[in-house]
matplotlib code that plots the C-alpha trace (Angstrom):
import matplotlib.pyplot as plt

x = [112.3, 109.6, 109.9, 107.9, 107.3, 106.1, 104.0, 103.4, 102.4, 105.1, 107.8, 109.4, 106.7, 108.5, 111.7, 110.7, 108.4, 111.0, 113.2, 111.2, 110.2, 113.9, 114.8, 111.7, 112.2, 116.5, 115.1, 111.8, 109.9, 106.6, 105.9, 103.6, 102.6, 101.6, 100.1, 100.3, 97.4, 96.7, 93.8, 91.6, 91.5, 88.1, 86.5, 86.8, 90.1, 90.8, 88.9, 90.9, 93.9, 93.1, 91.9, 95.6, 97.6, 95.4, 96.0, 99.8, 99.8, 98.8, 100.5, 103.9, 103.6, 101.3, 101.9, 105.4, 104.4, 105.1, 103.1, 102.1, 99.3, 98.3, 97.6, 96.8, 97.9, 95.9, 97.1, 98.2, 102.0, 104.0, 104.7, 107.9, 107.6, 104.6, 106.2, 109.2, 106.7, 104.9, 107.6, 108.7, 105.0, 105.4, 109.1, 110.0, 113.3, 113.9, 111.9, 112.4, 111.1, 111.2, 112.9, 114.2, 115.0, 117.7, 119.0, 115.5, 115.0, 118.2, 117.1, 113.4, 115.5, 117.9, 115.4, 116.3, 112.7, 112.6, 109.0, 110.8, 114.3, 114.8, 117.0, 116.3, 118.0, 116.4, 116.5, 116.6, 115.2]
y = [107.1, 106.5, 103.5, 102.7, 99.3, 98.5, 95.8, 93.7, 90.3, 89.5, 89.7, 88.1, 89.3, 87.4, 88.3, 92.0, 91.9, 90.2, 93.1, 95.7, 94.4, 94.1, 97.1, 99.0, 97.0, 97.9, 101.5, 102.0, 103.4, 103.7, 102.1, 102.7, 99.2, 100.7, 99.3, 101.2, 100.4, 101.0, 104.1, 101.3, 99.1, 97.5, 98.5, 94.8, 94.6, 97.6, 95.9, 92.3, 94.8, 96.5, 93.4, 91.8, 94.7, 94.8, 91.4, 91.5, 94.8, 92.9, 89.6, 91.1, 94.7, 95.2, 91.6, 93.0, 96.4, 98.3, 101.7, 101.5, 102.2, 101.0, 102.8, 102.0, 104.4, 105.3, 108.4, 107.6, 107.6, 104.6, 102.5, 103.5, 107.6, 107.0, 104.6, 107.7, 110.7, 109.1, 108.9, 112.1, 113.6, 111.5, 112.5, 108.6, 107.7, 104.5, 102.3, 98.4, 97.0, 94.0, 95.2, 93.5, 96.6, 98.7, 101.2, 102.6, 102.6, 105.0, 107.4, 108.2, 108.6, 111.1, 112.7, 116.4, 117.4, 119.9, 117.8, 114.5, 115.3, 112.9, 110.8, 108.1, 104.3, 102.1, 98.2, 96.0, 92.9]
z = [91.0, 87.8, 85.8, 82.8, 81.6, 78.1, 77.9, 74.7, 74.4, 71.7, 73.5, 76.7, 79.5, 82.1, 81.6, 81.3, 84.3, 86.6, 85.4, 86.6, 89.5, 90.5, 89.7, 91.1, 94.6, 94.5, 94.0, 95.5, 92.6, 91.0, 88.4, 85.0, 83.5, 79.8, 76.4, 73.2, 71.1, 67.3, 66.9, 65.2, 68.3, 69.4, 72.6, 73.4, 72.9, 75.2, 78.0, 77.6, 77.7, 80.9, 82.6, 81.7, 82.8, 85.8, 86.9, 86.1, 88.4, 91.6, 90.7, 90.1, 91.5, 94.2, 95.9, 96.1, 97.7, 94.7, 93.8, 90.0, 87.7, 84.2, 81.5, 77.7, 75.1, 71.7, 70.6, 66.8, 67.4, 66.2, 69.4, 70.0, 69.8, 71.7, 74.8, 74.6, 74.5, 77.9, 79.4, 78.8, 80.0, 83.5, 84.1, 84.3, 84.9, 83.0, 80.9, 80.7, 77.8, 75.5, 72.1, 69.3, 67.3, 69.4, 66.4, 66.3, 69.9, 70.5, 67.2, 69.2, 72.3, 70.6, 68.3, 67.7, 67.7, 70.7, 71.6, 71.4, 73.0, 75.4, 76.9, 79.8, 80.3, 78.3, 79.6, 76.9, 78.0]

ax = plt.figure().add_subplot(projection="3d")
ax.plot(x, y, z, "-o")
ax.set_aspect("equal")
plt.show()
């Protein structure tokens, strides 16, 4: 099993962290720790971002005996289409993520594009 987890400093790391690790450990899977960044991000930035996602992959991941890797996405896609396009490209099986916005979370999971049909649990957290 592949489960993507969207990080964001915004929303409820904890509770979205716990989460995944739970449900990784119940199911022995990998997991992708990901960031989806604006195109206009600064270099700095990307390297306070990788150091974070880096330490939160051995604290909560790798301490647990968890397979995962981190990744930071700038590829111009609004945040959503882009957390649901990566997904798609690694074949992941669920994604756990903090969301407020739910409607527009289904919409990109249902889009009728042929390069954005999709369809994978999302874990609203």
């Amino acid at each position: 099993m592949k489960i993507l987890v969207a990080y964001d400093k915004n929303t409820s790391t904890s509770k979205v962290l716990d989460k995944a690790l739970k449900r990784a450990k119940a199911s022995n899977a990998y997991v992708y720790l990901i960031r989806t960044c604006d195109p206009d991000i600064k270099e700095r930035e990307i390297r306070e971002l990788e150091y974070r996602l880096n330490e939160i992959r051995e604290e909560v991941f790798r301490k647990h005996g968890i397979d995962s890797e981190v990744h930071i996405l700038i590829r111009g896609l609004a945040p959503g289409e882009d957390i649901v396009q990566y997904a798609y490209e690694k074949d992941v099986d669920e994604i756990i993520i903090g969301i407020k916005n739910a409607p527009r979370w289904k919409r990109w999971c249902l889009d009728p594009r042929p390069s954005m049909s999709f369809w994978r649990p999302i874990v609203r957290c």
